[in-house]
N, C-alpha and C positions, 0 to 999 in steps of 0.2 A: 759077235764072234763067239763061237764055240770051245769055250774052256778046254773042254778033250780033245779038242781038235790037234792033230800032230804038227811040231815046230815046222817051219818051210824046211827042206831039203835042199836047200841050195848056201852057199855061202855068194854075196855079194861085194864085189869092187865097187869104190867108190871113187872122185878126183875132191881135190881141197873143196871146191866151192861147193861141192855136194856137200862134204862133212859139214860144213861151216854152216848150210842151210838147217841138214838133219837136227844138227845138235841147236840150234835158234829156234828148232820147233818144237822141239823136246823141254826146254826150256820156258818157252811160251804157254805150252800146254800142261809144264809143271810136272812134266814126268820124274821119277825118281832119280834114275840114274841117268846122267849126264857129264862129260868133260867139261872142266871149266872154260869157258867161251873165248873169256882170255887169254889164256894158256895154250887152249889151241891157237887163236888164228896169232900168237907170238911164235910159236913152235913149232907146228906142223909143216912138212916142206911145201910150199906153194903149188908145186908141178907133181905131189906125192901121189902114189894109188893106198889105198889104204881100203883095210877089207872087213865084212861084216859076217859073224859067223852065231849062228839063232842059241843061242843057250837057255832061254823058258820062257813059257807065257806067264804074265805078268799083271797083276788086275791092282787095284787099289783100294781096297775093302771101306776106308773111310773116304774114299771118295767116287760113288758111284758115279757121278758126273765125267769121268775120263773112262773111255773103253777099255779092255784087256788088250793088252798090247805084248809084242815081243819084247824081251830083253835080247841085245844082242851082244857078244865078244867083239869087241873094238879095237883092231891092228893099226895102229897110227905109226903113218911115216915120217920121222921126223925132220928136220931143219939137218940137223947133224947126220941123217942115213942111220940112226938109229932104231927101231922101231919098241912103242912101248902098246902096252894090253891099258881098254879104260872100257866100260860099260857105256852102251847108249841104247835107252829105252824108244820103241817105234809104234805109229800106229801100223796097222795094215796096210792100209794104201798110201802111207809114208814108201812104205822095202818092198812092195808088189812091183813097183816099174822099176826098179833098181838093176843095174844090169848083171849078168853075175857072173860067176868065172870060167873059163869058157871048156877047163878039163875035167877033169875027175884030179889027175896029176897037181894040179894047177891049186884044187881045192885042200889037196892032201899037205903040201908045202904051205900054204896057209896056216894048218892046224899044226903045225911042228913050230912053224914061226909063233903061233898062240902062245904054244906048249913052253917056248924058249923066252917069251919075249918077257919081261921086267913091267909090271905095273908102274902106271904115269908116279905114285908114292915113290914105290922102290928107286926109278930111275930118277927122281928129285931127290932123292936122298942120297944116292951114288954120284951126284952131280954136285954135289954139296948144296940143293938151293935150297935146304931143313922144308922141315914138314910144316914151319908157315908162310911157303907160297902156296900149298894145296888149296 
């Protein structure tokens, strides 16, 4: 993959067991950025859409062995109808079959909900669960 290559242009929906796989892969493959696996599938709403929006490409300088991957903005919907902001690192043909959303409108309300929503820290910390469940 093409380091200059421009981010995708799309923002993608996701459902829980998609999250739940993304992020077991991301995991597996020892990507940087990931939600704790835990925490999600305790928290996230089961029936949630939860949406993915490209924020940089992403390589890992001491580990040549993993490709350059997306970073992407992570809208999780939660148990509570809360939504919080968490980072989830992707390969390529991880977020290429990904479905994605289906307006411009659609994409726009997305990025406002980004813009508004509480990092999974913040929103543990406003929930009183202190910053050693992170």
């Amino acid at each position: 993959m093409d380091f200059e290559q421009p981010l995708p242009r799309e923002v993608k929906v996701i459902d829980s067991a998609s999250l739940f796989r993304l992020e077991e892969r991301a995991g597996d493959l020892g990507l940087s950025q990931r939600p704790d696996p835990a925490w999600v599938r305790a928290n996230a709403a089961p029936d949630g859409t939860h949406y993915l929006w490209p924020a940089l490409w992403h390589t890992l300088s001491h580990r040549p062995d993993v490709p350059c991957h997306v970073r992407w903005e992570l809208l999780i919907t939660l148990r509570t109808g809360d939504r919080v902001v968490s980072l989830l690192d992707m390969l390529p043909d991880d977020f290429t079959p990904l479905p994605k959303v289906t307006s411009r409108e659609e994409g726009m309300q997305v990025r406002r909900l980004l813009d508004r929503a509480p990092s999974v820290r913040e929103w543990l910390l406003r929930e009183n669960e202190g910053p050693g469940r992170l």
